[in-house]
C-alpha positions as a Markdown table, in Angstrom:
| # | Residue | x | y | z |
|---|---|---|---|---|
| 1 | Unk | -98.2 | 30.5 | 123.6 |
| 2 | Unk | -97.3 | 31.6 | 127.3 |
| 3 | Unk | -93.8 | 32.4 | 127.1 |
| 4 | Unk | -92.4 | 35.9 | 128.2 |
| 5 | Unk | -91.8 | 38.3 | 124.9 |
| 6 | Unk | -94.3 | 36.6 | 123.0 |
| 7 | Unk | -98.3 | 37.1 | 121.8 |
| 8 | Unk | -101.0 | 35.1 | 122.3 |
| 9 | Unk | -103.1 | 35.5 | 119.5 |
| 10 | Unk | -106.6 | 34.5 | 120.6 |
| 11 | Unk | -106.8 | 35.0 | 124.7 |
| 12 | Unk | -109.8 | 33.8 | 125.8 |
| 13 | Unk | -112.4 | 36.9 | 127.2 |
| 14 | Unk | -114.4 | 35.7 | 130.1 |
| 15 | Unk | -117.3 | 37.3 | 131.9 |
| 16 | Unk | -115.5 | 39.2 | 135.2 |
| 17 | Unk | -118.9 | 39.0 | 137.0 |
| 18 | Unk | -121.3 | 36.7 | 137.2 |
| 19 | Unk | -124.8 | 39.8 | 136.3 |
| 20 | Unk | -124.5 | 43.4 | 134.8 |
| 21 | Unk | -125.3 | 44.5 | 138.4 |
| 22 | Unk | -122.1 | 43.6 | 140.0 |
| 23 | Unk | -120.3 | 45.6 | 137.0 |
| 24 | Unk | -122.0 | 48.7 | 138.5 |
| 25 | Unk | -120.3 | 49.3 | 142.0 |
| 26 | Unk | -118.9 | 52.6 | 141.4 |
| 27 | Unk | -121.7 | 55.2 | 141.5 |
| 28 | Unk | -120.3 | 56.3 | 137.9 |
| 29 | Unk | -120.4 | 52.8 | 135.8 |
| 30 | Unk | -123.9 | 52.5 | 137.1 |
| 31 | Unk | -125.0 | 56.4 | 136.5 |
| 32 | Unk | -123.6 | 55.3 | 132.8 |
| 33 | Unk | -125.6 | 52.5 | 132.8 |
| 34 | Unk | -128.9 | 54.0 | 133.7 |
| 35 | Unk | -128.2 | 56.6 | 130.7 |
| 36 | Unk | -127.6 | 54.0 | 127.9 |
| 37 | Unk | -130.7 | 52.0 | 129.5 |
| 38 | Unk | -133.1 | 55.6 | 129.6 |
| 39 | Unk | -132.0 | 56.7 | 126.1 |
| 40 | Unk | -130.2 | 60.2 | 127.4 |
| 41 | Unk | -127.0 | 60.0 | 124.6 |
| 42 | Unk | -127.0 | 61.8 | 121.4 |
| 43 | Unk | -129.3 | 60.7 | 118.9 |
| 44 | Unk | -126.5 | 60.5 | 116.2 |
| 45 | Unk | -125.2 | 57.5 | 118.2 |
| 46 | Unk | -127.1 | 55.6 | 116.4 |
| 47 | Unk | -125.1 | 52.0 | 117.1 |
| 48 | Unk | -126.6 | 52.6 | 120.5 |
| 49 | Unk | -130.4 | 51.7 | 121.5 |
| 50 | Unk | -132.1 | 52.1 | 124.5 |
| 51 | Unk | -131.3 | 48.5 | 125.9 |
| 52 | Unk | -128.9 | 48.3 | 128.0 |
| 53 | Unk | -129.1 | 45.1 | 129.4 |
| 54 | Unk | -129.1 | 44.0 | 125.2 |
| 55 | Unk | -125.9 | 46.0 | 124.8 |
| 56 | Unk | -124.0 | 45.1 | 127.5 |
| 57 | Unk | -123.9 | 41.7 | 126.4 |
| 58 | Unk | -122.0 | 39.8 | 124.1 |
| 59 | Unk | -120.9 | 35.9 | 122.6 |
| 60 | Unk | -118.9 | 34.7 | 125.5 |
| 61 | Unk | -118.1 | 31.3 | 124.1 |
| 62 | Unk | -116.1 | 33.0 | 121.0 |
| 63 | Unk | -114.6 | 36.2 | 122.5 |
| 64 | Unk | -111.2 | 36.8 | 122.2 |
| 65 | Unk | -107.9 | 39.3 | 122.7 |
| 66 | Unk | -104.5 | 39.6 | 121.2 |
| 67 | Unk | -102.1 | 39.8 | 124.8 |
| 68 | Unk | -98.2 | 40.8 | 124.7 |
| 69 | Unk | -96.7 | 38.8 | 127.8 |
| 70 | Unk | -93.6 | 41.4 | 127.8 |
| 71 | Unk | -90.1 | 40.1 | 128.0 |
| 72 | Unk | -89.0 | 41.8 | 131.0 |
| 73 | Unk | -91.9 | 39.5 | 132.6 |
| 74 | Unk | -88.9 | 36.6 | 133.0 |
| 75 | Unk | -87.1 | 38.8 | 135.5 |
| 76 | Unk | -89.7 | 37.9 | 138.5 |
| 77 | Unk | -90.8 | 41.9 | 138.4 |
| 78 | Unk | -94.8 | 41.9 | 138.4 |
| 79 | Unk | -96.1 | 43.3 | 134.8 |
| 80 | Unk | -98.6 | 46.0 | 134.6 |
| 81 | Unk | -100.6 | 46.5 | 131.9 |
| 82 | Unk | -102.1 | 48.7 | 129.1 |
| 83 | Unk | -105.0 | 47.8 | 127.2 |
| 84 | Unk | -105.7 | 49.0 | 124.1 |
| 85 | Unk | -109.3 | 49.6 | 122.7 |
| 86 | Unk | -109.4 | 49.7 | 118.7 |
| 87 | Unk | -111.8 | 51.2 | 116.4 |
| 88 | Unk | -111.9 | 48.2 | 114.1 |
| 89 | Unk | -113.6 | 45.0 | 114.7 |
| 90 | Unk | -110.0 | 42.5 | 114.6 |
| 91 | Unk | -108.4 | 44.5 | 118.1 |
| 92 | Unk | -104.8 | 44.8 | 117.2 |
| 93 | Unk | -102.0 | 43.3 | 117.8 |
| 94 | Unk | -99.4 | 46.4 | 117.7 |
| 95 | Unk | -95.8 | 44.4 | 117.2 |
| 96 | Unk | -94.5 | 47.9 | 117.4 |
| 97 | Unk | -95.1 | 48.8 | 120.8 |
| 98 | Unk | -93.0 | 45.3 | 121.7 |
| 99 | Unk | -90.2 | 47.0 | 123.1 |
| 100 | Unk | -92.7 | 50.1 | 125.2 |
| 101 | Unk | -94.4 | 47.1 | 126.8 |
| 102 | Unk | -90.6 | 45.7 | 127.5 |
| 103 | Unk | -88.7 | 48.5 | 128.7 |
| 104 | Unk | -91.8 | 49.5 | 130.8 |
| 105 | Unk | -93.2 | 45.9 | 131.9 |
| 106 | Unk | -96.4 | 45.7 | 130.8 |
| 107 | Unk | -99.1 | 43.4 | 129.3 |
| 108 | Unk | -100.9 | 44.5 | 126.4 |
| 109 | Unk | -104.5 | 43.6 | 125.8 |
| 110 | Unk | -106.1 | 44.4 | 122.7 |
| 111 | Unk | -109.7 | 42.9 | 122.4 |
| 112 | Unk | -111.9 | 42.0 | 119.7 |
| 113 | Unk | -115.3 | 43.1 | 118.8 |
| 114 | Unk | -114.8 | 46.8 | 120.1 |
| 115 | Unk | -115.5 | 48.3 | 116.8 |
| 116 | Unk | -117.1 | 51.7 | 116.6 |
| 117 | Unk | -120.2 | 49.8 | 114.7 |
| 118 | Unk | -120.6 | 48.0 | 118.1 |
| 119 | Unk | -122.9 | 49.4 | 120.7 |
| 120 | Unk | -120.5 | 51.6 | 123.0 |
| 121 | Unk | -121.5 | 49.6 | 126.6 |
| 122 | Unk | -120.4 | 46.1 | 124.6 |
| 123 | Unk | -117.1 | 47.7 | 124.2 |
| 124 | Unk | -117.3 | 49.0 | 127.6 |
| 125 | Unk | -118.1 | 45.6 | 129.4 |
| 126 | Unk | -115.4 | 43.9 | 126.3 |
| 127 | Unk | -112.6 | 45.5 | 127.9 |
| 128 | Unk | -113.6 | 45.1 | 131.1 |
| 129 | Unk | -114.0 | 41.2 | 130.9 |
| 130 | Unk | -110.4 | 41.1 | 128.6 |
| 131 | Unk | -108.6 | 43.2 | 131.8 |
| 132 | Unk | -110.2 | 40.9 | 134.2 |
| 133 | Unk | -108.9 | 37.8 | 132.2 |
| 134 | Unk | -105.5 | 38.3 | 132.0 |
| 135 | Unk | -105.6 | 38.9 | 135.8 |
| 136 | Unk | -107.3 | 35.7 | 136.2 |
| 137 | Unk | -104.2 | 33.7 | 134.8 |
| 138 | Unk | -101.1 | 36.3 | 134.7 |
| 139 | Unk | -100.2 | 38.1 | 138.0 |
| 140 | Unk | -100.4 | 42.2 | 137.6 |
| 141 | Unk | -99.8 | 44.9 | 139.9 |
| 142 | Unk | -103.2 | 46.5 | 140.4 |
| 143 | Unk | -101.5 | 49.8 | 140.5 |
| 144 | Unk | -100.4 | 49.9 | 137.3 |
| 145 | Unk | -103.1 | 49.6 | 135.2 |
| 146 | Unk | -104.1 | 52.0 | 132.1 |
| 147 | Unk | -106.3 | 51.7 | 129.3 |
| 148 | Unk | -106.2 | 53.6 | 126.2 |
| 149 | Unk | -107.1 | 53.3 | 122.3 |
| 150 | Unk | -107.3 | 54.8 | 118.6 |
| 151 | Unk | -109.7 | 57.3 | 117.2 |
| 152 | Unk | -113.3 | 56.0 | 118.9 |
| 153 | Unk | -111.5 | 53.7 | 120.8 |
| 154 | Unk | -109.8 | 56.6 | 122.6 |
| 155 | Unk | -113.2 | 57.8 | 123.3 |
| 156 | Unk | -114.2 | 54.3 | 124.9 |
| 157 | Unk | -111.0 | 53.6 | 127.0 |
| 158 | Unk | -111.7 | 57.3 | 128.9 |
| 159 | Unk | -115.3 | 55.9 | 129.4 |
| 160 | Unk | -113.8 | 52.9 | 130.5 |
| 161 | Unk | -111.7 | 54.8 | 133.0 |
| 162 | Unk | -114.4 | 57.1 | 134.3 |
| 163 | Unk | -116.7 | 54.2 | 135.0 |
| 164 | Unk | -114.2 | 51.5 | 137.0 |
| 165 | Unk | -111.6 | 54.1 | 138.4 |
| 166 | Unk | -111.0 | 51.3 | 140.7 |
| 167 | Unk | -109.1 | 48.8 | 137.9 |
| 168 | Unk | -107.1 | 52.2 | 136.0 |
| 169 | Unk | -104.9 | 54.9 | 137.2 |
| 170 | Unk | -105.1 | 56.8 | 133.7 |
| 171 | Unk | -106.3 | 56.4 | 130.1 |
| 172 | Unk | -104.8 | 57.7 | 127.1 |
| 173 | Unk | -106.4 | 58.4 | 124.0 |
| 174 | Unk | -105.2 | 58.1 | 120.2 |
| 175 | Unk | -106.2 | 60.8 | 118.0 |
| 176 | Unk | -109.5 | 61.6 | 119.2 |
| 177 | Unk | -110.5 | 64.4 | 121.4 |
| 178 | Unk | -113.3 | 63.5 | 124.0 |
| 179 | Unk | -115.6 | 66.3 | 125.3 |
| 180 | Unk | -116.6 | 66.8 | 128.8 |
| 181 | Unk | -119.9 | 66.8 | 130.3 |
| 182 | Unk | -121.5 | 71.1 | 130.1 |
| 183 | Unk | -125.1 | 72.1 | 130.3 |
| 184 | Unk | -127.6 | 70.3 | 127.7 |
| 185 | Unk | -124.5 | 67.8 | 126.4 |
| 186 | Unk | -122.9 | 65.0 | 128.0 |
| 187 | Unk | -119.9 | 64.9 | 125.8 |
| 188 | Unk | -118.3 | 61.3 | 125.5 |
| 189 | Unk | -119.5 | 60.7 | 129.4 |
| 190 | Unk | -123.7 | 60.1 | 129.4 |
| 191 | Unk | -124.8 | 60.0 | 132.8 |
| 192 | Unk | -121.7 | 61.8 | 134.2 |
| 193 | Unk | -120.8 | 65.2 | 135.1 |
| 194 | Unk | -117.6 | 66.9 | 134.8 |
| 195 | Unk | -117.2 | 66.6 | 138.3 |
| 196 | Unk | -117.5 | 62.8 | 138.7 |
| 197 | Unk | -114.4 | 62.8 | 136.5 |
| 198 | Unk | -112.2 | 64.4 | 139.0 |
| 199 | Unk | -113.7 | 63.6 | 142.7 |
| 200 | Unk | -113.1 | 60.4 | 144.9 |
| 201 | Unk | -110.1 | 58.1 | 143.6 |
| 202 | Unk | -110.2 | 59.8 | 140.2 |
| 203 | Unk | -109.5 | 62.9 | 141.6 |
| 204 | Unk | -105.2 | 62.0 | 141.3 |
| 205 | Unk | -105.7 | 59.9 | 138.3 |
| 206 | Unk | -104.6 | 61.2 | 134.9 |
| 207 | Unk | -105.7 | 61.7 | 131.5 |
| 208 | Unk | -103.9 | 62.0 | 128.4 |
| 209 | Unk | -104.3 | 62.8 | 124.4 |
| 210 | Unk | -101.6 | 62.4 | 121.4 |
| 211 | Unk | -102.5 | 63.8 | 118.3 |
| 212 | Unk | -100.5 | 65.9 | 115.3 |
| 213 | Unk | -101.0 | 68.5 | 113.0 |
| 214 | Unk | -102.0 | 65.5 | 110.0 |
| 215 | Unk | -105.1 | 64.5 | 112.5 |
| 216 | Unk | -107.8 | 66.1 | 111.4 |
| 217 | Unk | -109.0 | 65.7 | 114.5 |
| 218 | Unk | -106.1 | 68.1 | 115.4 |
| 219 | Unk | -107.7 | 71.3 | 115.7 |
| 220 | Unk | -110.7 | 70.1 | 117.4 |
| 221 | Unk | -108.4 | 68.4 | 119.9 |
| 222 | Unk | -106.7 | 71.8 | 120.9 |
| 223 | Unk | -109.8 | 73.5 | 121.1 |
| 224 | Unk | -111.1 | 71.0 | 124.0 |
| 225 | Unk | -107.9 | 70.7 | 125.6 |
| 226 | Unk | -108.3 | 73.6 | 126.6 |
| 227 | Unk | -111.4 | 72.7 | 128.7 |
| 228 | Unk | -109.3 | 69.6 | 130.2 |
| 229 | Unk | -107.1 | 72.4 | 131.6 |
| 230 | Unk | -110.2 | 74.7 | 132.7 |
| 231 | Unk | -111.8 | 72.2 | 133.9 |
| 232 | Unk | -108.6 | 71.7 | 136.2 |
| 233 | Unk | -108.1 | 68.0 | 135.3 |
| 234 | Unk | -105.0 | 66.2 | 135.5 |
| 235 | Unk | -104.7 | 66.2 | 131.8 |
| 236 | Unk | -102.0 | 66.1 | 129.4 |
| 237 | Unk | -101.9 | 66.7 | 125.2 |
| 238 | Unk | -98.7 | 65.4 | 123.8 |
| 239 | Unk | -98.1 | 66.9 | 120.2 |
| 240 | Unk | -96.4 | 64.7 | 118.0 |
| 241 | Unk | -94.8 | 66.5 | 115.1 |
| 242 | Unk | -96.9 | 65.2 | 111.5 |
| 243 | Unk | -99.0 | 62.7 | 113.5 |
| 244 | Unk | -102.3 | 61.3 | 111.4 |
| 245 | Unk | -105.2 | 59.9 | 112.7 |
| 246 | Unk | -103.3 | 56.9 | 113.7 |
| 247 | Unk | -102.4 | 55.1 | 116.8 |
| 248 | Unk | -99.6 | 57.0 | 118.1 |
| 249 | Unk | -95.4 | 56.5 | 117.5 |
| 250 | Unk | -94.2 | 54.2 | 120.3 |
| 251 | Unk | -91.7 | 56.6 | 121.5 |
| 252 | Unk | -94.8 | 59.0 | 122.0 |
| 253 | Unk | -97.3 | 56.3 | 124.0 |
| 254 | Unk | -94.2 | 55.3 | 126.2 |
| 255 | Unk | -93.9 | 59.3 | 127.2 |
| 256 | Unk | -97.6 | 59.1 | 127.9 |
| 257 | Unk | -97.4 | 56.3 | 130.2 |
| 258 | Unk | -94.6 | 57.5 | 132.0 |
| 259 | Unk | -96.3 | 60.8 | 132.5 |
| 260 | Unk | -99.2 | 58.8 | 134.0 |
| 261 | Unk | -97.0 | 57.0 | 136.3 |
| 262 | Unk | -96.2 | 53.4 | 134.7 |
């Protein structure tokens, strides 16, 4: 259905480019690249190989996204958009972030297949393709684009927005601390340095956690926000008062977009 306050339950995911190659224009997707392809990520990644070209791919004929065409869309004001990486296989289609996506006009994208038991380059490209196919058929404002997600999704949507800082102007991430790039670890960032997340266009963008003190992620998240603020990034932790490991309140991910600009 393609009516303004209302989901489409099974988008269509296309391919956004026609080879891998013309995924990789920014020095940092393609430096990712070369790392999933040479094996240099941690050995307990073990949903990973070393075949990239294998893990970048995926079923194109059945892929799929839940999208939220928000209601504010019917007042002629171009949407933005913020898409939404899950842990679980199904994407999800969070009815309680209805009135975020209204008040702020955005699209939400949530696709399928982006579990954490999928290779992490699948969910890269997965999220990639879904952005790039709601642009094909809805008109968005380029400059309001963010990405985000829960748990290991949060993890994947700052991957995401290292790699194609041209398509995002921030990512936020649900419960889940990610650790930069420091001598003899590449954090959540193979291939990258700290440095590549803060020079060229990335160098204004932002980057944003939400977690409480029922995460039990919590304490780890503290401890590396505080290299995010070392590290002199544009980074933000909001703390949300008895949060779990859970996607965050609505109220809490609408303060986190705002902060980043949409």
């Amino acid at each position: 259905m393609n009516v303004a306050g209302k989901w489409i339950q099974d988008f269509a995911i296309k391919p956004a480019f026609p080879d891998a190659e013309s995924y990789l224009k920014h020095h940092n997707a393609k430096a990712v690249y070369k790392a999933f392809d040479k094996g240099d990520f941690p050995p307990d990644w073990t949903v990973n190989k070393k075949d990239a070209a294998a893990e970048f791919a995926y079923d194109t004929a059945t892929a799929s996204a839940y999208v939220y065409l928000p209601a504010s869309r019917g007042d002629g004001k171009i949407p933005g958009v913020y898409l939404h990486i899950s842990a679980g296989e199904e994407g999800e289609m969070n009815t309680a972030y209805e009135p975020v996506m209204d008040r702020l006009n955005l699209i939400y994208i949530s696709p399928r297949g982006t579990s954490n038991f999928q290779p992490m380059l699948r969910r890269v490209r997965l999220a990639v393709d879904a952005l790039n196919s709601v642009r094909a058929l809805h008109q968005v404002d380029p400059a309001r684009i963010t990405i985000g997600g829960g748990s290991g999704g949060g993890h994947i949507a700052m991957l995401v927005h290292a790699m194609f800082p041209d398509f995002f102007m921030g990512s936020v991430s649900h419960a889940a601390q990610s650790y930069l790039p420091v001598p003899n670890s590449c954090g959540h960032f193979p291939g990258l340095e700290t440095r590549d997340l803060k020079s060229g266009i990335l160098k204004d963008h932002k980057w944003c956690v939400i977690s409480g003190s029922k995460d039990f992620n919590y304490a780890e998240i503290l401890e590396t926000s505080k290299q995010w603020s070392i590290n002199k990034m544009n980074y933000q932790f909001i703390d949300v008062p008895d949060m779990a490991h859970s996607n965050a309140p609505p109220d809490f991910l609408e303060e986190a977009l705002k902060w980043i600009g949409l």
